[in-house]
C-alpha positions in Angstrom: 77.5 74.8 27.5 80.3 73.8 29.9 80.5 70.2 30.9 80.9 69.4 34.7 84.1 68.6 36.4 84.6 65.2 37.3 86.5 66.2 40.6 86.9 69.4 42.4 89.8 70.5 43.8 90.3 68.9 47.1 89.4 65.7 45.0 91.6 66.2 42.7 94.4 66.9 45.4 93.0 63.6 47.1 94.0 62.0 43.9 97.2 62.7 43.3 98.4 61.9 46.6 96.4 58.5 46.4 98.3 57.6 43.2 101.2 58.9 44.0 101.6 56.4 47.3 99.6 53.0 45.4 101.7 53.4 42.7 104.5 52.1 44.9 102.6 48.9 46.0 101.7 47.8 41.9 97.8 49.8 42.8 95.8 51.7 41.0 93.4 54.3 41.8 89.9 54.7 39.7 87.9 57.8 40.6 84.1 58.0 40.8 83.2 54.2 40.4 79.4 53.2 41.0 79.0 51.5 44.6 77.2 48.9 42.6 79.9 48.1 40.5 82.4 47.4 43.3 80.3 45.3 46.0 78.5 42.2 45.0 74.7 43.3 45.7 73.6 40.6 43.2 71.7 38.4 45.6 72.9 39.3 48.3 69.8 39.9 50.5 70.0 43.5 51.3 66.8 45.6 51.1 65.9 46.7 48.0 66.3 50.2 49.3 70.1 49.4 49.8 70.1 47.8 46.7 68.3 51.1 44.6 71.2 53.2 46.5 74.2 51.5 46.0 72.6 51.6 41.9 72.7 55.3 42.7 75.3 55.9 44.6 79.3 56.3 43.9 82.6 56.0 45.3 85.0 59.2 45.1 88.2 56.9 44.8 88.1 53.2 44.3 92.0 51.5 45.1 92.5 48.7 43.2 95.5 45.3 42.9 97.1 44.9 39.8 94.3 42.2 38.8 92.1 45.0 39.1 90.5 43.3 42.6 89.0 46.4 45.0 91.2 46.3 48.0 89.5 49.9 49.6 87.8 52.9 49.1 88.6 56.7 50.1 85.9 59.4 50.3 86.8 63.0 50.8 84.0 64.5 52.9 84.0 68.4 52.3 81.4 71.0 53.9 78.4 69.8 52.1 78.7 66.0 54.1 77.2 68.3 56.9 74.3 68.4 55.8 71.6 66.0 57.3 70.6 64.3 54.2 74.3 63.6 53.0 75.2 62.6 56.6 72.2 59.4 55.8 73.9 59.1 52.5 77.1 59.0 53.7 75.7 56.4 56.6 73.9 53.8 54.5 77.2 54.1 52.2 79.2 52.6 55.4 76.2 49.9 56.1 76.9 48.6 53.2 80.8 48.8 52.9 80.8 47.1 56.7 78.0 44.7 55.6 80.5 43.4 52.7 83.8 44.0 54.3 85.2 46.7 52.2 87.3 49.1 54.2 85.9 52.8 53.3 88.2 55.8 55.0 86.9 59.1 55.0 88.8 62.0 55.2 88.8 65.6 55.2 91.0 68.6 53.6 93.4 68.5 57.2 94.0 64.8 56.2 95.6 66.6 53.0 97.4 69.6 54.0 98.8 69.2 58.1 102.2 67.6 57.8 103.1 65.4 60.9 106.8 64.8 60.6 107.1 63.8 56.4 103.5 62.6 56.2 99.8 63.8 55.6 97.2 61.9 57.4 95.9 60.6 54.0 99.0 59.0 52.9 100.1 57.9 56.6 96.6 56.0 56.8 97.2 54.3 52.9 101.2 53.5 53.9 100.0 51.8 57.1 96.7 49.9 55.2 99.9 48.4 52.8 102.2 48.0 55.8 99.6 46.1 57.3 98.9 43.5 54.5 102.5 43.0 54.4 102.7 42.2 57.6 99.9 39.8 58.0 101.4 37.9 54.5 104.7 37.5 56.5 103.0 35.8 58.8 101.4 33.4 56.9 104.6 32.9 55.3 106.2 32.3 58.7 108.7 35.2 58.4 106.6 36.7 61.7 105.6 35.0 64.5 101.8 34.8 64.7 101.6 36.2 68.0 103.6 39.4 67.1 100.8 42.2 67.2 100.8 44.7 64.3 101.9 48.0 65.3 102.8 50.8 62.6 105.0 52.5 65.4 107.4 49.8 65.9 108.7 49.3 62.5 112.0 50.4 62.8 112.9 50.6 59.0 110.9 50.0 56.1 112.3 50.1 52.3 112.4 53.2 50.6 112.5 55.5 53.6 115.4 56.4 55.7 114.2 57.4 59.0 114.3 54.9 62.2 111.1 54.2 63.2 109.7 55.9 60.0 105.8 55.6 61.0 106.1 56.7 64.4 104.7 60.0 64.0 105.8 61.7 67.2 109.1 60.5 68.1 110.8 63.2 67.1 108.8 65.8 69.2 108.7 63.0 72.2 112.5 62.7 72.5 112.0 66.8 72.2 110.1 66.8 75.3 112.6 64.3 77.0 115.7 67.0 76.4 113.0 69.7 77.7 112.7 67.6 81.0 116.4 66.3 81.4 116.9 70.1 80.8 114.6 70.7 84.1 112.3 73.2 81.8 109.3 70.5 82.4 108.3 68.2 84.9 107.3 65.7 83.1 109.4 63.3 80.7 106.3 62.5 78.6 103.1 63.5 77.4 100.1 62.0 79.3 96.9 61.2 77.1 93.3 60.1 77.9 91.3 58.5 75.2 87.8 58.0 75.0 84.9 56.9 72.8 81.4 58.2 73.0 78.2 56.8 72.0 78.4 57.0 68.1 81.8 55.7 68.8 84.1 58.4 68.0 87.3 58.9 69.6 87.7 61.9 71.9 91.5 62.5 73.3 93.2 64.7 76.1 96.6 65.0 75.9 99.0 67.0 78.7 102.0 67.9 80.2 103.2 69.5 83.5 105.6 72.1 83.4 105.7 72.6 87.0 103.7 71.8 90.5 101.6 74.1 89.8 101.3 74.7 85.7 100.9 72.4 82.6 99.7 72.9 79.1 96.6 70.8 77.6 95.5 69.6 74.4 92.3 68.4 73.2 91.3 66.1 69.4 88.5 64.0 68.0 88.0 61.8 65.5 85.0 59.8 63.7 85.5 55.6 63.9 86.3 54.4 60.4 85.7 51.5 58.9 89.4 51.3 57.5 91.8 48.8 59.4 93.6 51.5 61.8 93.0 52.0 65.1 91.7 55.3 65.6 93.3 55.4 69.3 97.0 55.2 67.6 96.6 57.8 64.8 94.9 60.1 67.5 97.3 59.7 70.1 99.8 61.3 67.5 97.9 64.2 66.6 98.0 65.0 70.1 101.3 65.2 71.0 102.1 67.4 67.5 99.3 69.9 69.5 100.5 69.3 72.9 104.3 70.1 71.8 103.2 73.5 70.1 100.9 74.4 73.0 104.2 73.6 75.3 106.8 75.6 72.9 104.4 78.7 73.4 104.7 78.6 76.9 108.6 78.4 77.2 108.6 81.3 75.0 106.4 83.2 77.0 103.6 83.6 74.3 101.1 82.1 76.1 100.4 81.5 80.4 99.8 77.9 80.5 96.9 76.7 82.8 96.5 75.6 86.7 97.1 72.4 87.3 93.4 72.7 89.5 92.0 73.0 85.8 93.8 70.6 83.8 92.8 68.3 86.7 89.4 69.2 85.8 89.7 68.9 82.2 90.8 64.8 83.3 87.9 64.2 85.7 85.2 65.6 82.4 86.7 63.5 79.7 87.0 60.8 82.5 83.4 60.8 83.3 82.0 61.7 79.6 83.5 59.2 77.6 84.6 55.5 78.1 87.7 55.5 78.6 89.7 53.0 76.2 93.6 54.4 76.7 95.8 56.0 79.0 99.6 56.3 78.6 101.9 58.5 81.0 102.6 60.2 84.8 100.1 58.5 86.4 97.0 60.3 87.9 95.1 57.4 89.2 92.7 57.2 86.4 90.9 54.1 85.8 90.4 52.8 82.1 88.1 50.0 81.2 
């Protein structure tokens, strides 16, 4: 009889690259720990059907400090979190983490295998979650002024890596597009992008880029709100200019036609009117954003 595996292998991918990046920071990473064993449901006054789940129910990676405190969890969500009923588990799972404060993020196998400049999605999220708590300790230790904003993208050098601006996803491909444009090959200096939320609350971007008067290239992304301390804007805004610059690259290299500006125009008015609009960076089109 062949016992089963404790992790598949996108799980087991998952877990490397989680220990690979916590052990830097003094973390650890524990695999398949009960939900019950990591929030304090004890008393706590949540249904006693919440309470019979979370008995149930179980992390796929817990990270934990060196005094073996819970600091987040990661679940990797693979085909089967389709499903209806594991969408409801996978719902009362986040209940519960946002009803304790517990950052959960979920992920998927192109947060493990799409590289944006030297990072996967997975590791850029867990470098920016310890970025982020190093940050906000500087500032309780007065090292950072308290109305200094945290923004990943400013950082221009951070230990251990030797890029400028190391978390700054796109700035490669952005001062790309620049040369394109000084270079008269574009008409614009910089991508344009249009983000949006819907009802459920996930992000829905448009990204864009004229080459001329009359043609531009277009990109489109989405992705789910977490309940992980990044803004899903940021990370999303990235994403779309990795798309935007490959959708652009196939044009000047006559492998693809581009689109009418009539149509991009009306890919802007439909995200415009279909989601509420929460960011918009670039040429200006006279769009309004709440």
């Amino acid at each position: 009889m062949t016992l089963k595996k404790i992790l598949n292998l996108h799980e087991e991918a998952t877990h490397i690259k989680l220990k690979k990046v916590c052990e830097e920071y003094g973390t650890f990473v524990f695999p398949k720990l009960r939900v019950a064993d990591v929030l304090p449901i004890e008393n706590s006054g949540i249904s006693k059907e919440a309470y019979r789940f979370a008995l149930q129910s179980h992390f796929d990676f817990v990270v934990v400090n060196s005094n073996h405190d819970p600091l987040f969890s990661v679940e990797f969500d693979g085909p089967s979190h389709q499903s209806t009923i594991q969408k409801e588990r996978d719902c009362r799972k986040d209940k519960l983490c946002e009803q304790f404060d517990f950052p959960i993020l979920r992920i998927n196998s192109k947060h493990l295998i799409k590289k944006y400049r030297n990072f996967d999605l997975l590791t850029w999220f867990i470098e920016v979650w310890f970025l982020r708590e190093s940050f906000y300790k500087a500032q309780n230790d007065g090292l950072v002024p308290w109305d200094e904003p945290f923004d990943p993208m400013l950082f221009m050098n951070i230990t251990g890596r030797k890029e400028n601006f190391p978390m700054w996803l796109s700035v490669e491909l952005r001062a790309k597009i620049q040369h394109l444009w000084k270079s008269r090959k574009c008409m614009d200096c910089v991508p344009s992008e249009l983000i949006g939320i819907d009802k459920q609350g996930n992000y829905h971007g448009l990204s864009w880029i004229m080459i001329d008067e009359k043609k531009g290239v277009y990109t489109q992304a989405t992705m789910q709100n977490k309940n992980f301390p990044i803004v899903p804007s940021e990370i999303l805004g990235e994403i779309l200019v990795f798309q935007l610059y490959e959708e652009l690259s196939q044009v000047l290299r006559n492998k693809s036609k581009g689109y009418d500006r009539e149509f991009i125009d009306q890919m802007i008015k439909n995200n415009s009117e279909h989601y509420e609009m929460r960011l918009y960076s670039g040429i200006s089109r006279n769009i309004n954003v709440t």
